[in-house]
C-alpha positions in Angstrom: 135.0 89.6 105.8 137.4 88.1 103.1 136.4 87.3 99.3 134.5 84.2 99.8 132.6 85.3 102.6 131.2 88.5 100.9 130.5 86.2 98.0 128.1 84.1 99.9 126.8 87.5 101.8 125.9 88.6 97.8 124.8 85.5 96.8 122.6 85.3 99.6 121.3 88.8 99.5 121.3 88.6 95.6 118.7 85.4 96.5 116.4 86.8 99.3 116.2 90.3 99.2 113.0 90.2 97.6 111.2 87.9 100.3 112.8 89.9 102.6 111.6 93.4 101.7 108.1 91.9 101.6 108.1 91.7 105.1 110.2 94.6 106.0 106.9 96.0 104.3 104.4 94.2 106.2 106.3 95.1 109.7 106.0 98.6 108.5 103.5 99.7 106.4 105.3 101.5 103.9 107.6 100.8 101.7 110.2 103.0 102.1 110.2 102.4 105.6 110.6 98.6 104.5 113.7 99.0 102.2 115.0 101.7 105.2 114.4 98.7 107.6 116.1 95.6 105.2 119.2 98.2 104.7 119.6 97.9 108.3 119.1 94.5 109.6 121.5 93.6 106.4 123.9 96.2 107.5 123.9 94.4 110.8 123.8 90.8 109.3 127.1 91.8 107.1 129.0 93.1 109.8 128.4 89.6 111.8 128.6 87.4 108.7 131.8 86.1 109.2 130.2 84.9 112.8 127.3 83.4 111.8 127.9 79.5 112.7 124.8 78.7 110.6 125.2 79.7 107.1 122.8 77.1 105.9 119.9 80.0 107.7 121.0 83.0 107.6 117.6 84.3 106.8 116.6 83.6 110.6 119.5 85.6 111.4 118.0 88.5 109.3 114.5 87.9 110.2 115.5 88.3 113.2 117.6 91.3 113.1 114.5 93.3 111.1 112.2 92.5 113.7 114.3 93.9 116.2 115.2 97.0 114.2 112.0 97.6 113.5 111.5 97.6 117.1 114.4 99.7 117.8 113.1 102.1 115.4 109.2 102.4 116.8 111.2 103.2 120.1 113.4 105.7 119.3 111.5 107.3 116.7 108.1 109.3 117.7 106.5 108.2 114.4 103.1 110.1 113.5 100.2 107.8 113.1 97.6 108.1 110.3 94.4 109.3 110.5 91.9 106.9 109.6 88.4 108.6 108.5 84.8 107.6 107.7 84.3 108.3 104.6 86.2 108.7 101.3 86.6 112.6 99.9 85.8 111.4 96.2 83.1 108.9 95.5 84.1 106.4 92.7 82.4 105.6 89.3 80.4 102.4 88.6 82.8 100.5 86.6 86.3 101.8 88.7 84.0 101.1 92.6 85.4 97.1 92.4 88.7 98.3 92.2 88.3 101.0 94.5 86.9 98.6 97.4 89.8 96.6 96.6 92.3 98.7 97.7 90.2 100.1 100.7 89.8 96.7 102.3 93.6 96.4 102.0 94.2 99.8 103.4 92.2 98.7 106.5 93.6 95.1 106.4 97.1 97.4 106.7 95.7 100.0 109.0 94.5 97.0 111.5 97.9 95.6 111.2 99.7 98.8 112.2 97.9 99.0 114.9 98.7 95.7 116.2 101.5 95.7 119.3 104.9 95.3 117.2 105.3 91.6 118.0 102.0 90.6 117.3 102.3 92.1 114.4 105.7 90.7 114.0 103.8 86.8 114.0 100.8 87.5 111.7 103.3 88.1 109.0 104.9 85.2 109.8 102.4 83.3 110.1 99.9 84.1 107.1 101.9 86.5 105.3 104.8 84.4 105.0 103.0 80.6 105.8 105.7 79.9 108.7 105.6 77.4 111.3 105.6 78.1 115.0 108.7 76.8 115.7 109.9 78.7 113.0 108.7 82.1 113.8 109.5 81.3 117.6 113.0 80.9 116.6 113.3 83.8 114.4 111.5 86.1 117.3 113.6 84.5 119.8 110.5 83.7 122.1 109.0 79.9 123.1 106.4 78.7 120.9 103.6 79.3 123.3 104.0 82.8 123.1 103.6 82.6 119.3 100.4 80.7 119.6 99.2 83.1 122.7 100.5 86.7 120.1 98.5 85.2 117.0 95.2 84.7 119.2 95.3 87.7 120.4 96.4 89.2 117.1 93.6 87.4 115.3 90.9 88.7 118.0 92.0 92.2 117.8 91.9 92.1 113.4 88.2 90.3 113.3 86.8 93.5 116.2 88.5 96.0 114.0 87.6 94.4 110.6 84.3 94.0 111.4 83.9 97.8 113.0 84.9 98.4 109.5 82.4 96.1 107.8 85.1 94.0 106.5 85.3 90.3 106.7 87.8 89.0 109.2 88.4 85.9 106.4 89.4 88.5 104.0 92.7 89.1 105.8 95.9 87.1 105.1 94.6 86.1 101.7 92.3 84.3 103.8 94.5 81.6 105.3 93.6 80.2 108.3 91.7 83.5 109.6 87.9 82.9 109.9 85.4 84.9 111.7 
């Protein structure tokens, strides 16, 4: 990579990074994981930027390249899964319960997504988190854009049965864009 080229790579990473480690987080879960994940697929993006005939998109490239690392990794990693309970051990106080339900519907929200198949997953962040098209998220997944509509039905079907076994609203997910009970 000469001078120029690792200019743009800066420039570029300088500009993205934070969009980008938003959905490193969402394909995880966690958000070490996430910045574990966006060190990798950028790893991989700078090694190939001098070969990247597109520079005007590179962020497909890396979109891209975290989905499939973050594939690679579920694969080769046994990772241990959460246990999900009933009930919460402490009960919260009156004025603090708003906030507390709060972050339990997003805990579920984020325990139904990691339970998700890793490319369905992979196109409900695209789709609601991150308000892509389907040609779009086809491209960046490298699959037609039949099997993006087919992944978010399916996606969408298996969030509402496990938001509602949860007594959550299925609208409540996404920041309740486009997903209705």
């Amino acid at each position: 990579m000469n001078a120029d080229e690792e200019r743009q790579f800066r420039e570029f990473v300088t500009a993205r990074s934070r969009s980008l480690l938003h959905t490193a987080y969402l394909l995880t879960g966690d958000w070490e994981q996430g910045r574990d994940l966006l060190q990798t697929a950028l790893a991989s993006t700078a090694r190939r930027w001098s070969k990247l005939r597109n520079r005007e998109q590179p962020e497909i490239y890396v979109r891209r390249a975290l989905y499939h690392a973050q594939v690679d990794r579920f694969r080769l990693l046994s990772w241990g899964r959460e246990t999900v309970t009933d009930s919460l051990p402490d009960r919260p106080s009156a004025q603090g319960a708003a906030l507390a339900d709060t972050v339990v519907q997003r805990q579920d929200i984020m325990a139904a997504l990691r339970r998700l198949p890793k490319r369905q997953r992979a196109v409900i962040v695209l789709r609601y988190f991150e308000d892509r098209p389907d040609q779009e998220i086809a491209a960046i997944l490298g699959v037609a854009p039949g099997t993006v509509r087919s992944q978010t039905h399916k996606a969408l079907a298996t969030l509402r049965s496990a938001l509602g076994e949860t007594g959550q609203s299925a609208s409540s997910t996404a920041s309740g864009r486009g997903v209705t009970a």
